[in-house]
C-alpha positions in Angstrom: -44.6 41.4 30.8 -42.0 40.2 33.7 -39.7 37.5 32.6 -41.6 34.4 34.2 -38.9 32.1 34.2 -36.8 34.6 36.7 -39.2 33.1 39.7 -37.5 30.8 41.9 -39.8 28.2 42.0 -40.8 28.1 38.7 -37.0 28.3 37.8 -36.5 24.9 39.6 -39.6 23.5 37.6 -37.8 25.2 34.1 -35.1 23.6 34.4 -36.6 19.9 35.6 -38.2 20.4 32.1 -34.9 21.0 30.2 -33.8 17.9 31.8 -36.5 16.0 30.6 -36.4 17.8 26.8 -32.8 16.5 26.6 -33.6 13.2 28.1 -36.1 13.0 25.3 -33.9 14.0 22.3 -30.9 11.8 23.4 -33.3 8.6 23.2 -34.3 10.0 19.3 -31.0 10.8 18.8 -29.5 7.2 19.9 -32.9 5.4 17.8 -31.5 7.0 14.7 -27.9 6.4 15.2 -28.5 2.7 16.7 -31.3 2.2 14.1 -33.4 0.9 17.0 -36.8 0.8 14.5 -34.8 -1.8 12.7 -35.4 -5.6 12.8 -33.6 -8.4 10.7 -35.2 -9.5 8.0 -34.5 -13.6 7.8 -35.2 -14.0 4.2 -36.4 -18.0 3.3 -34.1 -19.5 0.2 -37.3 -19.7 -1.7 -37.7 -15.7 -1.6 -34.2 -14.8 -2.3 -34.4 -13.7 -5.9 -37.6 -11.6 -4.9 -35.8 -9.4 -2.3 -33.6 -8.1 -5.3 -36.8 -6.7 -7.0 -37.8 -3.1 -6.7 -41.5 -4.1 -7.1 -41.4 -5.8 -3.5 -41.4 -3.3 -0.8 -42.0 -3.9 3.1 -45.9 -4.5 2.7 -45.1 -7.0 0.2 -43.3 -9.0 3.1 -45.3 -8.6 5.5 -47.9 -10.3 3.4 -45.6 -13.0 2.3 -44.6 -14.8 5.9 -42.6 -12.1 7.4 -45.4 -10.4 9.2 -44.2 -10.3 12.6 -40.9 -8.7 11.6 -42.1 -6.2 9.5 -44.9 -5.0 12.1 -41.8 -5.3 15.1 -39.7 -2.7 12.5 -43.2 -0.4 12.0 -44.0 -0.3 15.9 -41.3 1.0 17.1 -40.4 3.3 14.1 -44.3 4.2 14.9 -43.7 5.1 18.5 -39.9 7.4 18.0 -42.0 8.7 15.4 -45.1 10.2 17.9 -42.1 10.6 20.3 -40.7 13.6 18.3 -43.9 14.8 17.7 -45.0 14.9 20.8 -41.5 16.9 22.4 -41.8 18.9 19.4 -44.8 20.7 20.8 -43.8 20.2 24.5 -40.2 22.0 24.0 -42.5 25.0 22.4 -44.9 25.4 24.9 -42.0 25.2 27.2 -40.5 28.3 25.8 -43.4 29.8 25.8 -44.5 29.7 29.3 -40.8 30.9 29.6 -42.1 34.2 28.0 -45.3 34.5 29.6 -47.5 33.8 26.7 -49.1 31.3 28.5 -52.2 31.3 26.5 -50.3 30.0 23.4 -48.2 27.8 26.1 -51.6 25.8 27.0 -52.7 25.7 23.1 -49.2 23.6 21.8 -49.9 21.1 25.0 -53.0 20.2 23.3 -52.0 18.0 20.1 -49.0 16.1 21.8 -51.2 15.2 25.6 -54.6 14.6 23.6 -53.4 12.8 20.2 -49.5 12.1 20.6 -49.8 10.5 23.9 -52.7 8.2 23.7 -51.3 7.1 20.2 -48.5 5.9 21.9 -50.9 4.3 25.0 -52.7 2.5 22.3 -49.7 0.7 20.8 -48.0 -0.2 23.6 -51.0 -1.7 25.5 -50.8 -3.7 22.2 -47.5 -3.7 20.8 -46.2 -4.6 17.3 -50.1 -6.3 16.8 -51.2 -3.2 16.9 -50.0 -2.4 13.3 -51.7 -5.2 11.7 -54.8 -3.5 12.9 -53.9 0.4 12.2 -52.4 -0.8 8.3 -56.1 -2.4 7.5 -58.6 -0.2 9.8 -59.9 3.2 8.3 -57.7 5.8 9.5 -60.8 7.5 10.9 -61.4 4.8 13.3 -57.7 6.2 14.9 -59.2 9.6 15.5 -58.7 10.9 19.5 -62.5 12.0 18.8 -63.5 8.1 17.1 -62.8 6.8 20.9 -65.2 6.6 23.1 -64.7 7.5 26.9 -64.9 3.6 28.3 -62.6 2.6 25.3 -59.9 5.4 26.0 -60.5 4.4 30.2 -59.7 0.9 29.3 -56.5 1.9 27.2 -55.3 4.2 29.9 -56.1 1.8 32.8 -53.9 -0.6 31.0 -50.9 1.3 31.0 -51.1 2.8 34.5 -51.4 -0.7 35.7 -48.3 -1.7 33.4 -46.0 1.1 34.7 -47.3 1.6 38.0 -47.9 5.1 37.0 -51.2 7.4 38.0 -54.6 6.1 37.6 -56.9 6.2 34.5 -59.4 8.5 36.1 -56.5 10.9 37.2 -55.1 11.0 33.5 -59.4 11.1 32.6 -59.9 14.3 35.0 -56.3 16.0 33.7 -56.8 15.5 29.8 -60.8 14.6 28.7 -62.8 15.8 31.6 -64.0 19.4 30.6 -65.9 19.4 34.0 -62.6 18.4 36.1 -61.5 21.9 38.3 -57.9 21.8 37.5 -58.1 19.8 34.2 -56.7 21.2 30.4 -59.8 20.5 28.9 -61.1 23.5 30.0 -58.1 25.1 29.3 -57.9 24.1 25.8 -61.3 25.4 25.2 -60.4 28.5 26.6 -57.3 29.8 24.9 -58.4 28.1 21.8 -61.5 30.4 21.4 -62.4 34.0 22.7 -65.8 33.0 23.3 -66.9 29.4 24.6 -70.4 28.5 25.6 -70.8 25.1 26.9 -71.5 25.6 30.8 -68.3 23.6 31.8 -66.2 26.3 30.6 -68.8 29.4 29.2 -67.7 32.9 28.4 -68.5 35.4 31.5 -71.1 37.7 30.1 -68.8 41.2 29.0 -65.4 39.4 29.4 -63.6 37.4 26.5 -61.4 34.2 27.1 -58.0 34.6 28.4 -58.0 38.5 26.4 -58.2 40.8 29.2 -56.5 38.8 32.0 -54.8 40.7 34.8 -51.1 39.7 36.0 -52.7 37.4 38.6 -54.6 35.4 36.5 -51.3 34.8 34.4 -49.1 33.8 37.1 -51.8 31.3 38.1 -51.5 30.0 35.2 -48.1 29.8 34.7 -47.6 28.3 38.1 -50.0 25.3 36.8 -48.7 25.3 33.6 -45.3 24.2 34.7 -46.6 22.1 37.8 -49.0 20.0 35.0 -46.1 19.9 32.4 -43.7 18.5 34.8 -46.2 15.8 36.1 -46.7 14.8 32.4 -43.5 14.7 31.2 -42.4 12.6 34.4 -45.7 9.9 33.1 -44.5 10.2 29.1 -40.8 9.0 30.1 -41.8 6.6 32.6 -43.7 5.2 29.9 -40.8 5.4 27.4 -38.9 3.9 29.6 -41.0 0.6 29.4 -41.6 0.9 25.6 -37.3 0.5 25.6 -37.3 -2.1 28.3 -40.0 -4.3 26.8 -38.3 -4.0 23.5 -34.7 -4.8 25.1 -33.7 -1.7 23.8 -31.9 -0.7 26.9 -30.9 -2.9 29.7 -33.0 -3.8 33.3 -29.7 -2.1 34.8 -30.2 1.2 32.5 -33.9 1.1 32.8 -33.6 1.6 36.7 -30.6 4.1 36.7 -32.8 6.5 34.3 -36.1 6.3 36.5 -34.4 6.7 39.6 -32.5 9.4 38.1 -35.7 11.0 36.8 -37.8 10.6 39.6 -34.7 12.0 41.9 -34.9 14.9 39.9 -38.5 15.7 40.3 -38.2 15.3 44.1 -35.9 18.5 44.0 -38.6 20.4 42.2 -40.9 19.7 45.4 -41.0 22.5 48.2 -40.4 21.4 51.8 -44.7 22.1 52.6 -44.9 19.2 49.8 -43.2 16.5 51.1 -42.3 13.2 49.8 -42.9 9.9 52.3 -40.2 8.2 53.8 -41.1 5.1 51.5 -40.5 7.4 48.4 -37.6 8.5 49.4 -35.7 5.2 50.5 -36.6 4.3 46.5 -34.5 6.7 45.7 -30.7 5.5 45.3 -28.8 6.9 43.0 -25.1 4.9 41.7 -21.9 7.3 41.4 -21.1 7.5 37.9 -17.4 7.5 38.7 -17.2 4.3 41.1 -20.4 3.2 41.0 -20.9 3.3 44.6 -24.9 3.6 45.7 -25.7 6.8 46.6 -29.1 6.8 49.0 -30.6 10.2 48.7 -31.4 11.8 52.3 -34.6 14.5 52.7 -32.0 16.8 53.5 -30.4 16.1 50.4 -34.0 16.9 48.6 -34.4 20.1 50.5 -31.2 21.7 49.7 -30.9 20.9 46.0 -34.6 23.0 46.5 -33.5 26.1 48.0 -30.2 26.3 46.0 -32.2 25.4 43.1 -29.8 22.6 42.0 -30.0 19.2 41.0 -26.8 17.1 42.2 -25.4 14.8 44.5 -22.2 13.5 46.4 -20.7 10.7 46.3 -20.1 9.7 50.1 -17.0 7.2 48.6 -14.9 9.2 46.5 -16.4 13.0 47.3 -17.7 13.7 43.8 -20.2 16.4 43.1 -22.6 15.4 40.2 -24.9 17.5 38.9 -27.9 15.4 36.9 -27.8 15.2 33.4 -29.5 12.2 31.7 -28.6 11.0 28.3 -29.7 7.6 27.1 
């Protein structure tokens, strides 16, 4: 089978992932080494010679008084935690769409986008008062499956609204709706079994799912795997992004320089029939990271990053070429 990756297009879309699989792993990365999921525990004089005991642990505070800490330190040791899970299962699938094996591709997107992501949807809508909840309820009632479809629309409105990001029913039709055209659902079902029934998504009579598919039907769906992929991964950081904002994590000034950054990234994936309005663009300005200067990214500037399959900029104060490359 041909070496997928070695189309241009797709190359451009690759590599846009890369840049988001590192983005990803530098925010784990600085959580561990910053000990972000930490909070300070303020211990009252009264509890002092308890917090030397090693029958006290953290569930011991958090029902003595120190509630709110403890759940702030559980949150966000919550989130990195679905965080790694969830690029854990994206980086795979991204390698193997690289191969061609896109049936297996689809299969790892199916954990991190159904379970990983609205996980992480749920909290936030809620934040730290969300563990209260998750530490007393049955662990079934967490279950993707134990939501029901106005419940999971409600979550999912909430954080489009909060991150200016999508729509509910667009996330609805791309992850849940098994009757959506160009939704995973389907998808799923598909490469997950070699027969499927249910009319949405049934079995043609003689054939079996995804087995005998001819070099066409694989480049379609490699083509949408790494058009979907990039679209979700641009959502999942945005939505990072405001999980570290909120949480003063990183700074209003860094929060804008890595979503600018992102989002002028993505724009170079875009081919010139696709095009971005002028609004769109004028968001996107871009700060030297030698003299800080603000950089306002042209169309042209879109177009040719596109056909050389690049993803830089120049400086139009000091001259510098600077190829895109986020760490947090």
């Amino acid at each position: 089978m041909k070496n997928i990756i070695l189309e241009d297009d797709l190359l451009m879309d690759y590599n846009f992932l890369m840049i988001c699989n590192n983005f990803i792993v530098s925010i784990l990365k600085k959580a561990d080494i910053k000990q972000w999921s930490s909070e300070r525990l303020d211990i009252k004089s009264k509890d002092q010679k308890k917090f030397d005991s090693k029958q006290y642990d953290i569930f011991y505070w958090q029902a003595h008084g120190y509630a709110t800490t403890i759940n702030k330190s559980l949150y966000k040791h919550i989130i990195f935690s679905l965080i790694s899970d969830y690029n854990i299962y994206v980086s795979d699938a991204i390698e193997c769409a690289r191969k061609g094996h896109f049936s297996t591709a689809f299969t790892l997107l199916r954990k991190p986008f159904k379970d990983d992501l609205f996980l992480i949807e749920l909290f936030y809508t809620s934040g730290y008062r969300q563990v209260s909840k998750f530490i007393k309820s049955k662990i079934d009632n967490y279950t993707i499956e134990g939501f029901t479809k106005e419940q999971k629309m409600k979550v999912m409105r909430k954080v489009c609204k909060k991150i200016n990001f999508f729509t509910a029913k667009h996330l609805w039709d791309l992850i849940y709706n098994p009757k959506s055209k160009e939704g995973l659902e389907k998808i799923w079902n598909k490469t997950m079994h070699i027969i499927t029934t249910r009319p949405a998504y049934k079995t043609e009579d003689g054939n079996l799912n995804m087995v005998f598919s001819n070099t066409d039907v694989v480049d379609e769906h490699i083509i949408y795997f790494y058009k979907v992929v990039s679209s979700v991964q641009l959502y999942f950081i945005t939505l990072i992004l405001h999980i570290l904002r909120d949480e003063k994590l990183i700074t209003i000034a860094e929060y804008e320089d890595y979503l600018v950054t992102l989002f002028f990234a993505f724009s170079c994936t875009i081919s010139c029939d696709q095009k971005l309005s002028d609004e769109q663009i004028a968001g996107l300005v871009l700060h030297c990271p030698k003299c800080s200067n603000p950089i306002k990214v042209t169309r042209d500037d879109l177009v040719r990053n596109h056909i050389n399959q690049e993803f830089c900029y120049i400086c139009n104060k000091c001259n510098m070429k600077h190829n895109i490359n986020i760490r947090c």
